[in-house]
C-alpha positions in Angstrom: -18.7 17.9 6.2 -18.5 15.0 8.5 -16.2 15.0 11.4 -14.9 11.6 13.0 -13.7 11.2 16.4 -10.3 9.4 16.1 -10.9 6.4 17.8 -13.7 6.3 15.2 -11.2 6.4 13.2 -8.9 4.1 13.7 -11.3 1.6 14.0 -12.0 2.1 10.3 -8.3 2.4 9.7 -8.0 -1.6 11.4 -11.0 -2.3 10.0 -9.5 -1.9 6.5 -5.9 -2.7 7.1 -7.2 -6.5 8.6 -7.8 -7.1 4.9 -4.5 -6.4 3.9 -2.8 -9.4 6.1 -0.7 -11.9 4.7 -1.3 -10.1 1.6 0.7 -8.1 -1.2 1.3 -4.5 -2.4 2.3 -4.3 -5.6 4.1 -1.1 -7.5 2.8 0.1 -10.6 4.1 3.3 -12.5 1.7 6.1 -13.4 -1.1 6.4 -14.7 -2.9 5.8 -12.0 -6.4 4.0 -13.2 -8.5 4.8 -9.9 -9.7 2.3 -7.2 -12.2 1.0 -9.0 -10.1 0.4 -12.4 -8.3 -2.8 -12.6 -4.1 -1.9 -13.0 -3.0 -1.4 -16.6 0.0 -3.9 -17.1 2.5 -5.9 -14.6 3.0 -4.4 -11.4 7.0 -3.5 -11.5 7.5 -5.5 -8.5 5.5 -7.3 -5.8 6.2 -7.4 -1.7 4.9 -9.5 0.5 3.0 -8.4 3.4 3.3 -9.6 7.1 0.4 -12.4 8.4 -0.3 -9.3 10.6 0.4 -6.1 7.8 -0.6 -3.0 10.3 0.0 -1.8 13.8 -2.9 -1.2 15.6 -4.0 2.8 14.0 -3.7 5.4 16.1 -6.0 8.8 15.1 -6.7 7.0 12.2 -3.8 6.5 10.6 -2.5 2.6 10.6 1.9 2.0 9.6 2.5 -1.3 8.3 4.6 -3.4 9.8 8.8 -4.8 7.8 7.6 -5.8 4.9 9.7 -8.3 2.5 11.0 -7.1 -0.3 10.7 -7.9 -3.6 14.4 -9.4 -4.4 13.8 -9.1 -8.3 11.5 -6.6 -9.9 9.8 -7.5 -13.1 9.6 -4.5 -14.5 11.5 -0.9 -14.7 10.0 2.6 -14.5 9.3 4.9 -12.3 6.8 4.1 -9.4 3.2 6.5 -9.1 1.4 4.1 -7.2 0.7 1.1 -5.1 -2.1 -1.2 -4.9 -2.3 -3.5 -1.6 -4.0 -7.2 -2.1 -5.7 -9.3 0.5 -4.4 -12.7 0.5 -7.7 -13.4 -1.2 -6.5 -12.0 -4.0 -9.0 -8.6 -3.8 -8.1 -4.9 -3.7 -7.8 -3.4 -0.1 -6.8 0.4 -0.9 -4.6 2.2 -3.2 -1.4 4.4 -2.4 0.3 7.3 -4.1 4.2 7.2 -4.2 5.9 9.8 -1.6 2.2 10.6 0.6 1.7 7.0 1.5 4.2 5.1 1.3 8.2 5.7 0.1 10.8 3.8 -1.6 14.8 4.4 -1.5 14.5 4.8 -5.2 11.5 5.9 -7.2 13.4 4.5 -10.5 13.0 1.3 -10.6 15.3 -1.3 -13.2 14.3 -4.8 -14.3 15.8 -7.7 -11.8 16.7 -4.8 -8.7 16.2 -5.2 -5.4 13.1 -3.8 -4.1 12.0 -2.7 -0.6 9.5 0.0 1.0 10.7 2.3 3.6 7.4 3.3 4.7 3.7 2.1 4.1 0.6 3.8 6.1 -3.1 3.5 5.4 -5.1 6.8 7.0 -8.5 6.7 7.6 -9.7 10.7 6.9 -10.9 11.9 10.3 -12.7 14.8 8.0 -14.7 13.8 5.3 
């Protein structure tokens, strides 16, 4: 088992989360296809990310900074997961609902109002 210091460990955490500026994370309900698996269907909604997304980490673990809502989901369901985009258009890292990030309401309805509480990106310090 590999152990990383956590300044190690944020660095990565930066590292990753520097992809992720300007960019988007988008909400999908489960199943949850696995990082490598494109999604399966429309995201339910879409927010936009900050030009600068994270706070500097701190023992690996990065918070993102107000992101906008989304003022008109697409879809309805419940939400399982989140995927966050670069502003290139690639995959940074994937999210479960209520470990990573939080919402005010899991349900989601066609046309609502959506907005994130809480996104954070961790960097395990043990591997």
């Amino acid at each position: 088992m590999a152990r990383l210091p956590s300044d190690v460990a944020s660095a990565a955490a930066d590292a990753v989360t520097l992809r992720a500026d300007g960019g988007y994370v988008r909400l999908y309900p489960d199943p949850y296809p696995g990082p490598d698996s494109p999604a399966v269907g429309l995201p339910l909604a879409e927010l936009r990310l900050a030009p600068q997304a994270f706070y500097p980490a701190t023992d690996g673990a990065a918070l993102a900074l107000p992101i906008q809502p989304d003022p008109a989901a697409r879809g309805g369901g419940d939400v399982g997961w989140a995927r966050v985009i670069g502003r290139d258009g690639s995959t940074v890292f994937d999210v479960r609902w209520g470990t990573e990030f939080t919402l005010e309401r899991r349900s989601i309805t066609p046309g609502a109002f959506v907005a994130l509480d809480r996104l954070t990106y961790t960097q395990r310090i043990t591997e």
